[in-house]
N, C-alpha and C positions, 0 to 999 in steps of 0.2 A: 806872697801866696800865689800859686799856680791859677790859669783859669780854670782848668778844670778842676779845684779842691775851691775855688768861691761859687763857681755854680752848682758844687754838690751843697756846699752852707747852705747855699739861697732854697735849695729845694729842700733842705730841711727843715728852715724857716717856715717857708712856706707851708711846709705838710703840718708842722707844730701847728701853727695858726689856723688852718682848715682842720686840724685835729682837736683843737679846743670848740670851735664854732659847734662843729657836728656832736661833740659830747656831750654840750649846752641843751644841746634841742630836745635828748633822752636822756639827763640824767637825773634831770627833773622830776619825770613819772613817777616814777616807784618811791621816790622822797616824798609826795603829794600829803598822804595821808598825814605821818608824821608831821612834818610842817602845819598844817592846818590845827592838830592837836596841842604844837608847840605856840602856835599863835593866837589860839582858842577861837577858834572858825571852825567852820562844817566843811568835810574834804571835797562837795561836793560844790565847792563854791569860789574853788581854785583854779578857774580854767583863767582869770585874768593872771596869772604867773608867766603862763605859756603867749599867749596870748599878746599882752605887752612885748615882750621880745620879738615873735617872729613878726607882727604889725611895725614894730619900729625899724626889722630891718628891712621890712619890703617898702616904706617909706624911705629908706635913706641910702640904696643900693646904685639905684639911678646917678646919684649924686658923688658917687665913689672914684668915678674916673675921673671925673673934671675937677676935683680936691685933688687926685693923682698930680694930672696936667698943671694946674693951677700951683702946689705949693712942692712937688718934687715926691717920686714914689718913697724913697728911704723916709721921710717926714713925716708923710701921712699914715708910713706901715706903721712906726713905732706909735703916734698917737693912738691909732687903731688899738695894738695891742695894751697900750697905757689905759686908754678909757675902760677897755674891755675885762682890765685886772682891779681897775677902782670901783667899775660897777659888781662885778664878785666881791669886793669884800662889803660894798654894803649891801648885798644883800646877803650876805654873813649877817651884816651886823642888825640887820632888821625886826622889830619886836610887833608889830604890824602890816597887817595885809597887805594898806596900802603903802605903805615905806616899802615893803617887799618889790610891789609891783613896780612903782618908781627907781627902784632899784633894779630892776631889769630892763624898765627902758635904757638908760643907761649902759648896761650892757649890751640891750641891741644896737646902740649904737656905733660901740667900736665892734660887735659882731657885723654889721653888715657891711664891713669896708674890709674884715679879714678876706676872705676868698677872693672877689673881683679886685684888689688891689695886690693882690699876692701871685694873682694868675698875670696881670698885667703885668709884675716885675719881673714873672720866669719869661714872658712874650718878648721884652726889650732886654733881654739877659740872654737868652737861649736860641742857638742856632735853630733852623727852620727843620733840619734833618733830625733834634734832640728833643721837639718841642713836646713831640706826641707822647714819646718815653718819659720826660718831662712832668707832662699832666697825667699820666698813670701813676707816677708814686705819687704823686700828691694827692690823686683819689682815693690811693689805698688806705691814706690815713683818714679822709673822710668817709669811708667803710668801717673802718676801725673803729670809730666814736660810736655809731647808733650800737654795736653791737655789746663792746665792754661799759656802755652808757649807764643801762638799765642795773644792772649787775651791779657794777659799783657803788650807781645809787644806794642800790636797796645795804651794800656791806657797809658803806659808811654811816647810814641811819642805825643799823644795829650794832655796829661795832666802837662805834663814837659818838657822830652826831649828825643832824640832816644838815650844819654847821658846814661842813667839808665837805658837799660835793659843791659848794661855791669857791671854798679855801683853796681847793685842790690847782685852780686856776693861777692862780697868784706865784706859786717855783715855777711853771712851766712859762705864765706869760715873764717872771723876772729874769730867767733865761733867755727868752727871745726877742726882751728887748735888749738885751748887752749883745746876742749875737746880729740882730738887725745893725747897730751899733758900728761891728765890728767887719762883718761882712757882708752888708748889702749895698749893691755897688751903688755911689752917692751920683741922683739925676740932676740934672738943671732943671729949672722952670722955666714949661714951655707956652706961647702966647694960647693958652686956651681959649674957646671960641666962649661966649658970653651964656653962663649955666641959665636954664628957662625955669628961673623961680617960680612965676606965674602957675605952670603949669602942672610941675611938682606941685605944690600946694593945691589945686584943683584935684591931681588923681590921689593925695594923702586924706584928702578931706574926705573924699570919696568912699576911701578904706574905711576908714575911722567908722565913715557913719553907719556902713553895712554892718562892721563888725560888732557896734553897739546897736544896732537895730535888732540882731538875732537874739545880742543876752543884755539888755536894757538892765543897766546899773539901777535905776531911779524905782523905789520901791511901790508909788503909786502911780495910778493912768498907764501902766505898763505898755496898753495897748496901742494907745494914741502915742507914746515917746517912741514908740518903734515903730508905729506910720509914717511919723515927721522923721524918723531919722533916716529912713528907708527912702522916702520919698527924696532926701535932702542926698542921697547918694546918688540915685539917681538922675537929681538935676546937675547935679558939679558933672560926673561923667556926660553928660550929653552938653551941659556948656564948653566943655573941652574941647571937641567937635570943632565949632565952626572958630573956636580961639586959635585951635592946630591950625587949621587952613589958612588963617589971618598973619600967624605968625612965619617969618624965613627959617629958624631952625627951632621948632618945636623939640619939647624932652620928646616923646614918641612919633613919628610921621604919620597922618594916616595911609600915606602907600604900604604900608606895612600889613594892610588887610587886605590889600589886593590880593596879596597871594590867599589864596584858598585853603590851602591846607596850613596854615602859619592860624586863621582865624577857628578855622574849627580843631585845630590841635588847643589851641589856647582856652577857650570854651571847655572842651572837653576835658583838658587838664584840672580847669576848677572846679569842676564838677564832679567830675573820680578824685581828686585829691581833699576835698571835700569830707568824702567819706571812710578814704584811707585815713585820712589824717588823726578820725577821731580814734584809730583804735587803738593806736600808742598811751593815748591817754585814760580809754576809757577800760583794756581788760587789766590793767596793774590795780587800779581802784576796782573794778570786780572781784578781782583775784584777794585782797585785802580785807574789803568792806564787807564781801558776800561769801568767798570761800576759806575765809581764815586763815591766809597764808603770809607769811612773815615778808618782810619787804626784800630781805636778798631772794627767796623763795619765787618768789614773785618777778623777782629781776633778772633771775636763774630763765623762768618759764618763757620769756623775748627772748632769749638766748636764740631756740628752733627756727623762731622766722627771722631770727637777722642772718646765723649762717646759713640758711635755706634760699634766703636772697641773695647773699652770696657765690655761691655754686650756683646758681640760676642766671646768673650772667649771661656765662656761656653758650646755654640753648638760643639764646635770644637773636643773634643773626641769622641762624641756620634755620630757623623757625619763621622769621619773617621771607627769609629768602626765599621759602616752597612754599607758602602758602599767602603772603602780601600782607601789607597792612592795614589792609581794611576788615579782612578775615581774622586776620591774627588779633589784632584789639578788639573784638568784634564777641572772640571768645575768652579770651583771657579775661577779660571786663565781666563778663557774669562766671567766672569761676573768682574773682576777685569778691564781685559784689553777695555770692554765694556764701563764701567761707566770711566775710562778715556777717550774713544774718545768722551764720553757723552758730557764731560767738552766743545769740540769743539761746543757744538749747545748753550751755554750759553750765553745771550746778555743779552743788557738794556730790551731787552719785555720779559724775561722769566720770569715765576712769582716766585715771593720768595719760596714757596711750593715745586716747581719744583726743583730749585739750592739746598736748604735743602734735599731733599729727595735724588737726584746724591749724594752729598757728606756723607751723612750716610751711602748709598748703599757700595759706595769706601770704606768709614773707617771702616766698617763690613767685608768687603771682604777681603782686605786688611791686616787686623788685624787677621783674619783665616789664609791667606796664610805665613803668614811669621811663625805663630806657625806651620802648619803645612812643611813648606820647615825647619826650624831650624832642626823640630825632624826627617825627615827623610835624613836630611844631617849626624845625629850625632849615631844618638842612636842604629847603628849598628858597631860601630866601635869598636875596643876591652879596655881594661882600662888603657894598656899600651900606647895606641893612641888617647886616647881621649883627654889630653890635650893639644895635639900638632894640633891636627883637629881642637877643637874649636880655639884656635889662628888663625890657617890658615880662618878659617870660620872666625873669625870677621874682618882679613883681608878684605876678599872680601866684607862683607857688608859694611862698609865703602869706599871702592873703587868705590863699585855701587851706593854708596848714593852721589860722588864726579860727577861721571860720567853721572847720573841721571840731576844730576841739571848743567852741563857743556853741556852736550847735549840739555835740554831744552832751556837753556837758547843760544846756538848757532842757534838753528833752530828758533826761536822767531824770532831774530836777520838776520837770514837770509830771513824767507820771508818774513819779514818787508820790506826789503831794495826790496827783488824782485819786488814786487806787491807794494808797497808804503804806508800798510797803516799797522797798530802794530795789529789791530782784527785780518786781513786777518793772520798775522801772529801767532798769537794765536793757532787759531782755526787749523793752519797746524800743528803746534806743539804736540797741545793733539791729533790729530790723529795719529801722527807718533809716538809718544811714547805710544802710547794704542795700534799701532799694533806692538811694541818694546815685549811690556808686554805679549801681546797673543800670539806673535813666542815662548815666554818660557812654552804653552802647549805642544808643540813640544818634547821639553824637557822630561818634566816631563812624556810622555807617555814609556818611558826606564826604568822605575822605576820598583825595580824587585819587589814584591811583596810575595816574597819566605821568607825572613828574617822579611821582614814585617808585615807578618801575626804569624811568632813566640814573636814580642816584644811586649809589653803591652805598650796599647794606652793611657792608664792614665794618661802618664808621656808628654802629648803632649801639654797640657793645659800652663804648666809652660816654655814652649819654646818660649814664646809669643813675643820676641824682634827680 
């Protein structure tokens, strides 16, 4: 085989694999209700589905390169995809909640080794002049999944069973790993530098405990288990501190804050993503539970802000270019946090026009902010830190997408129970998380604008995840 027909394999590998990961994350949604009915649970009591996943793979993201390094990338791809096709089917095979959920960790974990190991074999695979062209198809298929995500969810719940949009995984990953197999070019292993257990394990604990602090599993003392676990976040992260400084190659450096704009992009990242995160989860359960609508129906209505984010790409250089970005996120952020409290005024009498237009607005806005918070988290760091940042940085967007849909879904839950009825509680929901989303203009107004106006805005298009 030609090299140029194994580096087109490898990048089709590759986009498969970053095209199962991203369908993972939304096709869940619109399955919710069903599942929960199937398992005989309350739908509202399904955010540990989502949850488990994207917390397991921002636990084990960090840990991807040095399995890379350590056991050879062709090895690690195909486990990836192996783990990743055994955890779909038992959560096929799942007849409880918690089997379910256990059966997603699982899956998080050969999802968080798909992208940062598939990106690192087109890196060591692919000339430096191909690289960029490169990581554009492969994006395209992680655009691809959030959009036909929701969609297919809801066709497979009605059309078959909420069975298959885990099943669906299993032709795709048993293709790619015969093609991983066949053409991804075979690495040696290299002396990798010794992986910082220690400290992995200090910022997972960390996760863990925030994320169960927000929606406290344990039925009684609710209050007190989510003090101690809050509190118990809190201490692992500030233990970490002076363990970094102790330590010669820490998982994260703290020079990494030095830079200014890397700390309040990161900050401000989990604090908008936060509040973004929950609404993937929370208008398909709206749309379902409150306005009657069938689950493709409902998977149909994402449709507007996923290709609305889509085409919204494009504005996003030109936009930061004449106006900066301190201005440009500054506003986008409360037309973001805006069109989520929007979601609160949405009932049975709204008219279809109306619900379509909010959610284009969101997936346009939405799809701007997160290109523009990726680039101005990264693209002042130097080259020796930038792979240690973006790790840390996907960290937390994963943390935010856990805690997004953990806090929505507690506050649902909560003014449900207060006021007695699931709208009322809705409706408190998206307000509170749209004024989640708008406190992170706050944020981003610290943004120094000094290094910002030295980098080329070009490169902000392609940060779009």
């Amino acid at each position: 085989m030609s090299k140029d027909s194994s580096q087109t394999a490898l990048l089709w590998i590759v986009a498969a694999g970053f095209f199962m990961q991203a369908l993972d994350t939304t096709i869940v949604n619109t399955a919710l209700p069903s599942i929960a009915h199937s398992l005989g649970v309350k739908p509202l009591v399904m955010q540990p589905v989502i949850v488990a996943y994207t917390l397991t793979m921002a636990m084990l993201t960090p840990a991807s390169g040095w399995l890379a390094d350590r056991f050879g990338t062709r090895r690690v791809y195909f486990a990836a995809i192996l783990i990743f096709v055994l955890g779909s089917l038992c959560c096929a095979s799942a007849h409880t909640l918690g089997q379910l959920v256990l059966a997603r960790v699982l899956q998080g974990v050969g999802g968080s080794m798909l992208l940062p190991i598939g990106r690192l074999a087109v890196l060591r695979s692919v000339s430096g002049e191909q690289y960029v062209s490169a990581l554009a198809m492969i994006s395209v298929a992680g655009q691809v999944g959030p959009i036909v995500g929701p969609t297919l969810g809801g066709w497979f719940v009605e059309a078959i069973s909420w069975h298959w949009i885990f099943l669906v995984n299993v032709p795709i990953g048993a293709v790619g790993m015969l093609a991983v197999q066949r053409y991804l070019p075979r690495t040696t292993k290299s002396a990798a530098p010794p992986f910082d257990v220690a400290g992995c394990a200090l910022l997972s604990l960390c996760m863990i405990a925030f994320s169960l602090a927000v929606d406290v599993p344990m039925q009684t003392h609710r209050a007190a288990w989510s003090s101690a676990l809050f509190v118990l976040g809190v201490a692992t992260a500030l233990t970490y501190v002076p363990y970094a400084r102790r330590r010669r190659n820490p998982l994260f450096k703290l020079a990494l804050f030095s830079e200014p704009n890397f700390s309040v992009g990161l900050i401000g990242n989990l604090v908008c993503r936060i509040g973004s995160s929950a609404v993937p989860f929370l208008v398909p359960l709206l749309m379902q539970l409150e306005l009657g609508y069938t689950p493709l129906r409902s998977g149909l209505m994402m449709l507007p802000a996923a290709l609305a984010g889509t085409l919204a790409k494009r504005w996003i250089a030109p936009l930061i270019r004449r106006y900066g970005y301190d201005t440009f996120l500054l506003v986008n952020t409360l037309i973001v946090g805006g069109s989520i409290v929007a979601f609160a005024l949405i009932s049975r009498g709204t008219p279809l026009a109306v619900q379509i237009a909010v959610l284009a607005i969101f997936g346009a806005a939405n799809s701007m902010q997160f290109a523009a918070m990726n680039s101005i988290t990264l693209k002042d760091l130097s080259h020796e830190d930038a792979g240690s940042g973006n790790s840390l940085f996907s960290m937390v967007q994963m943390l935010a997408m856990g805690l997004g849909v953990s806090i929505g879904g507690a506050l649902v839950t909560l003014f449900a129970n207060q006021w007695g009825t699931v709208a009322l509680g809705f409706r408190a929901s998206f307000a509170c998380v749209g004024v989640i989303t708008l406190f992170s203009a706050l944020i981003f107004r610290r943004i120094d604008e000094a290094p910002a106006a030295r980098a080329a805005v070009k490169t902000v298009a392609s940060n779009g995840r």
